[in-house]
GUKE-914512 format. One line per field, with one value per residue (C-alpha): x, y, z. Coordinates in nm, 3 decimals, always signed. Example, Ala and Ser with C-alpha at 12.3 -4.5 7.8 and 13.67 -1.06 7.14 Angstrom:
# residues 2
x: +1.230 +1.367
y: -0.450 -0.106
z: +0.780 +0.714
//
This chain:
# residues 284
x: +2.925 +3.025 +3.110 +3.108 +3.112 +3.214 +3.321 +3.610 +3.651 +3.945 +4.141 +4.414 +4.542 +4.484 +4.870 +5.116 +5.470 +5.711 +5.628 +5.214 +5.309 +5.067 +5.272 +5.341 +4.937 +4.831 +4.527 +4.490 +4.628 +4.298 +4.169 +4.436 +4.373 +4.002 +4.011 +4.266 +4.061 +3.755 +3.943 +4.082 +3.745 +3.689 +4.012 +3.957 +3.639 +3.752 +4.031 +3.753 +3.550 +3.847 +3.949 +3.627 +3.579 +3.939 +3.843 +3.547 +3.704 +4.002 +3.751 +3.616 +3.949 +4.005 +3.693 +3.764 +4.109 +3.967 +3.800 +4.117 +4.278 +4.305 +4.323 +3.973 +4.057 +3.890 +4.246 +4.437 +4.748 +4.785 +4.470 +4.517 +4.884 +4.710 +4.388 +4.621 +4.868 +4.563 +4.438 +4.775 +4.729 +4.352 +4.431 +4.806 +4.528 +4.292 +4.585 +4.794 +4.475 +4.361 +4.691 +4.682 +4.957 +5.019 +4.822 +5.068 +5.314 +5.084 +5.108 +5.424 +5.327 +5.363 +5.002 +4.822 +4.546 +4.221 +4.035 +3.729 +3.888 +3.937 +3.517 +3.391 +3.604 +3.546 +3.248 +3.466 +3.774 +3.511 +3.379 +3.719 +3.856 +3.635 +3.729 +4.110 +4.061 +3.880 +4.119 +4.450 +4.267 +4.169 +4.538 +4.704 +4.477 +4.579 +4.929 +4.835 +4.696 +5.003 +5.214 +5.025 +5.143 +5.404 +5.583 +5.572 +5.968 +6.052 +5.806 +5.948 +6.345 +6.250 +6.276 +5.996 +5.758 +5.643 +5.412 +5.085 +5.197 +5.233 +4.866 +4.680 +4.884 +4.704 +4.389 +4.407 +4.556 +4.433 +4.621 +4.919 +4.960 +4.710 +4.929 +5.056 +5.368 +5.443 +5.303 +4.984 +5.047 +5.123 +4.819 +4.602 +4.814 +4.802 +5.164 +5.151 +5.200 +4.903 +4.828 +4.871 +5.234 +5.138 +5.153 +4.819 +4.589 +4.224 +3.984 +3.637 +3.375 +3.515 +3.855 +3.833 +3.767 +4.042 +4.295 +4.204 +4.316 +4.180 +4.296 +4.275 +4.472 +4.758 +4.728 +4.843 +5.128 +5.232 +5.238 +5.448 +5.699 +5.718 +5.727 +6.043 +6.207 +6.174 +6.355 +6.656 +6.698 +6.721 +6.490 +6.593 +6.901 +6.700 +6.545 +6.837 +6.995 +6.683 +6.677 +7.065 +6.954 +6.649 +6.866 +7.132 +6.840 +6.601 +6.813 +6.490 +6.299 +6.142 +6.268 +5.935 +5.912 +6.234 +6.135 +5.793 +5.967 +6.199 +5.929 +5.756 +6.025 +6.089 +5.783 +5.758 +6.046 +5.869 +5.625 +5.838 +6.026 +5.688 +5.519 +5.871 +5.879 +5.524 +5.575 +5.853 +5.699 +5.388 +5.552 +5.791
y: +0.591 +0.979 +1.046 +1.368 +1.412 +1.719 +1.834 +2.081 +2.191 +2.024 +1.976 +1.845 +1.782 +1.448 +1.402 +1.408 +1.420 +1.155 +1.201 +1.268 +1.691 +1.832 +1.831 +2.194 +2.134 +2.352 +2.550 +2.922 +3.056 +3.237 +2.878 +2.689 +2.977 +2.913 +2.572 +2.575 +2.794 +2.557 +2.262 +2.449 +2.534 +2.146 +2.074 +2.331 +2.147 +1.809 +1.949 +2.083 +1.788 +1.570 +1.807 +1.809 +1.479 +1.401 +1.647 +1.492 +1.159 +1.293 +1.427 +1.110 +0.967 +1.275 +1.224 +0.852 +0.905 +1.178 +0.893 +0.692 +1.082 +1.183 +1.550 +1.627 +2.003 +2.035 +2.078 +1.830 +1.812 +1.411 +1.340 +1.553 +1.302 +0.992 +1.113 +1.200 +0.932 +0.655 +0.876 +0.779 +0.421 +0.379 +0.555 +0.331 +0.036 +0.145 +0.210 -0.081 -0.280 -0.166 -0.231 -0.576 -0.597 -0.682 -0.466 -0.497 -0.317 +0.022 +0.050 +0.229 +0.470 +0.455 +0.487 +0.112 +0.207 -0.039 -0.223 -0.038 +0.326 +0.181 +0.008 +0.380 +0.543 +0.336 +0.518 +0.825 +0.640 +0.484 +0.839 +0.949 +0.698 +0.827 +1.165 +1.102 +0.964 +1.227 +1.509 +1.297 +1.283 +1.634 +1.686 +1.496 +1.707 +2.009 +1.955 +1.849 +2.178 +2.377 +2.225 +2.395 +2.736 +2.991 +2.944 +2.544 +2.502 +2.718 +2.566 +2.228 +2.401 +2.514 +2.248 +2.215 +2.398 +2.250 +2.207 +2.111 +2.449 +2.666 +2.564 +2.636 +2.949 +3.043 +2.925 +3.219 +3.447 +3.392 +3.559 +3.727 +3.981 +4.115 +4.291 +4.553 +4.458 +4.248 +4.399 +4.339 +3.957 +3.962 +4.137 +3.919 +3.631 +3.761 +3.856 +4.242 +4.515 +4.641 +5.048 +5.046 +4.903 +4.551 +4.200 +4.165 +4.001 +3.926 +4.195 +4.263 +4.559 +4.800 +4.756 +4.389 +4.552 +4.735 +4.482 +4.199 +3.927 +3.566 +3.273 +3.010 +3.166 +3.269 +2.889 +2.794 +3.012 +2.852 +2.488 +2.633 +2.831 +2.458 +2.247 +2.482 +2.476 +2.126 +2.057 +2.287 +2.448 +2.864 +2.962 +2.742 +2.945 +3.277 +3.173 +3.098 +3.408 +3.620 +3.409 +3.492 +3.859 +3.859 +3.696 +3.998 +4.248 +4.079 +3.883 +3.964 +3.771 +3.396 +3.141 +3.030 +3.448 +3.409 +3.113 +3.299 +3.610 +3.476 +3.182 +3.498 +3.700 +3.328 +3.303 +3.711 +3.595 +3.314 +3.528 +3.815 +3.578 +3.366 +3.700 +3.838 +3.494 +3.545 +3.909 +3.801 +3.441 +3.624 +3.948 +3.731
z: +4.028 +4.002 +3.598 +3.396 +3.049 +2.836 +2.514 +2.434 +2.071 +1.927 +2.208 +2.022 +1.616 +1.505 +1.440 +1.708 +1.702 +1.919 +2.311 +2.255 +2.181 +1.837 +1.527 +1.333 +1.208 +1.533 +1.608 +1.592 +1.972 +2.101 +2.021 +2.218 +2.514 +2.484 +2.498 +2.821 +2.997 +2.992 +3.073 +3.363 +3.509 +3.492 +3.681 +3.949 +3.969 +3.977 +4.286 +4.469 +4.506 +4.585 +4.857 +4.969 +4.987 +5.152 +5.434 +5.513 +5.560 +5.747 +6.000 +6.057 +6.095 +6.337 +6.540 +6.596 +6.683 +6.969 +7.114 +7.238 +7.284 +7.686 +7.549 +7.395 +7.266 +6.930 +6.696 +6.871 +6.706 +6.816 +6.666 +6.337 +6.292 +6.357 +6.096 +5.841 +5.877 +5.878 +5.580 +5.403 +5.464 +5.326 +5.054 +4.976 +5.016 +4.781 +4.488 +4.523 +4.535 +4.252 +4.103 +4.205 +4.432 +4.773 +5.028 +5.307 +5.150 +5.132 +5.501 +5.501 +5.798 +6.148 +6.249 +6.194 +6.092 +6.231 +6.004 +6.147 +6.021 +5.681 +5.626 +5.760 +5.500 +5.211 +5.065 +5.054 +4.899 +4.656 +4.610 +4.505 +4.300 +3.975 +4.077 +4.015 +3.692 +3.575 +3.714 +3.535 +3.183 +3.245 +3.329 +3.013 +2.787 +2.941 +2.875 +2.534 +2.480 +2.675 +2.405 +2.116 +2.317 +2.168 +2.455 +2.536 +2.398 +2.677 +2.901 +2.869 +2.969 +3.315 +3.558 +3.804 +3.542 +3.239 +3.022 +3.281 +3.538 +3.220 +3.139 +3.505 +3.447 +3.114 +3.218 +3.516 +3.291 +2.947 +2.660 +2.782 +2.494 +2.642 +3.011 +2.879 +3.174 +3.366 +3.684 +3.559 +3.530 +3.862 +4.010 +3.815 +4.014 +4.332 +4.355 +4.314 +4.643 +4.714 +4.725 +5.117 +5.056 +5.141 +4.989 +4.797 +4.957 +5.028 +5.169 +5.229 +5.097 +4.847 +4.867 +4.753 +4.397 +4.378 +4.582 +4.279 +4.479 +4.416 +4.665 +4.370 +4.132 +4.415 +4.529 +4.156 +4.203 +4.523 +4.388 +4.100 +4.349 +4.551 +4.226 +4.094 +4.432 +4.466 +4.126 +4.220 +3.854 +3.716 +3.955 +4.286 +4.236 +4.215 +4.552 +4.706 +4.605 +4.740 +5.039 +5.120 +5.023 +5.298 +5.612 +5.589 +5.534 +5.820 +6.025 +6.325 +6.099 +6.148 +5.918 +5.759 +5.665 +5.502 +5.322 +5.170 +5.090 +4.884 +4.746 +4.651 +4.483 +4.265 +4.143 +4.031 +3.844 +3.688 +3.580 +3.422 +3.224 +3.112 +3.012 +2.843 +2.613 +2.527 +2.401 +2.226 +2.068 +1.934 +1.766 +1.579
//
């Protein structure tokens, strides 16, 4: 079986206040920061391997589907919706048995997926099941240690954010006293314009230096931007607003453009108002 052990110092108080959060008896901030940055190397760990792993047994799933498939290009888009369709399935199986309920009532796709599918992917679902566990724990002490932050009360107000998103966000960042604006939180999120006038972004030789850009810490934003729209509080309303704002500007422009531009702008926001709190939290 896949385990991993490790040691964080003092991830949390030993007294907690009602709902798991530290009690007043908190640790010193660079501590907290320290501490959230390690875990979050362990959690983008943990994501990698279950991606990993989850792509590998989609692509088996993929390859057997190709066999029954009378068009035998290499990304066929039938064969990618029945591979990750079945891939739902196994993996309803796998939970619900494990919670001891009935297995029929995983199946809620419209692929069936054969019982041959399911005994060539169980080594992978077995793979992953450890994995999972280790990324939640991982997860519950990061929050634990987001809600030691100067800024968790506000954290725990924005709906879609929260407490977990505001730690992967420190854990890129670090301490935020230290951008001296705002600008400078995005760039280090991959959010700023680059010097050619362009969305930042990545690039190869010498310029990649300058550009700054990293894919995993612009992928954090982008769950963030989807977790806040998704919850339709402040900042749905900011995207909407933006959104409005980029169809009168760039009506020539596809949808799915549309969509990004003003995902984009939302999250920038996000960021301003996280990095204005902080200033403000740690100078009082």
């Amino acid at each position: 079986m896949f385990s991993v052990s490790y040691e964080l110092n003092a991830i949390a108080p030993a007294t907690t206040q009602a709902g798991g959060y530290p009690d007043d008896n908190r640790l010193p901030v660079s501590s907290v920061i320290a501490n959230i940055m390690a875990t979050t190397t362990f959690l983008n760990h943990a994501i990698h391997q279950e991606v990993m792993i989850s792509n590998r047994a989609r692509s088996i799933l993929r390859l057997m589907a190709s066999f029954d498939c009378e068009d035998h290009r290499p990304k066929c888009a039938r064969c990618n919706r029945v591979a990750q369709d079945q891939f739902k399935n196994i993996q309803d199986i796998h939970r619900v048995a494990s919670e001891n309920k009935l297995v029929q009532k995983a199946t809620r796709h419209k692929t069936p997926t054969p019982t041959r599918a399911r005994k060539v992917t169980r080594p992978y679902m077995l793979a992953l099941a450890p994995i999972r566990e280790w990324r939640a724990s991982l997860e519950k002490d990061l929050e634990l240690l987001a809600a030691q932050l100067p800024v968790a009360d506000w954290a725990r107000q924005q709906k879609g954010f929260g407490l977990l998103r505001l730690g992967f966000i420190i854990g890129e960042t670090g301490d935020l006293s230290n951008y001296a604006t705002k600008e400078k939180v995005w760039k280090r999120m991959g959010l700023a314009i680059a010097p050619d006038g362009k969305a930042q972004r990545r690039v190869r030789g010498s310029d990649a230096i300058e550009m700054g850009f990293n894919p995993r810490r612009r992928a954090v934003m982008y769950v963030v931007g989807d977790c806040l729209i998704r919850q339709k509080g402040h900042y749905k309303a900011i995207y909407d607003q933006r959104k409005e704002y980029e169809k009168q500007a760039h009506p020539e422009l596809p949808l799915i453009v549309l969509h990004r531009r003003a995902k984009r702008y939302m999250e920038k926001a996000l960021l301003a108002d996280l990095w204005q709190e902080w200033q403000r939290t740690t100078a009082a």
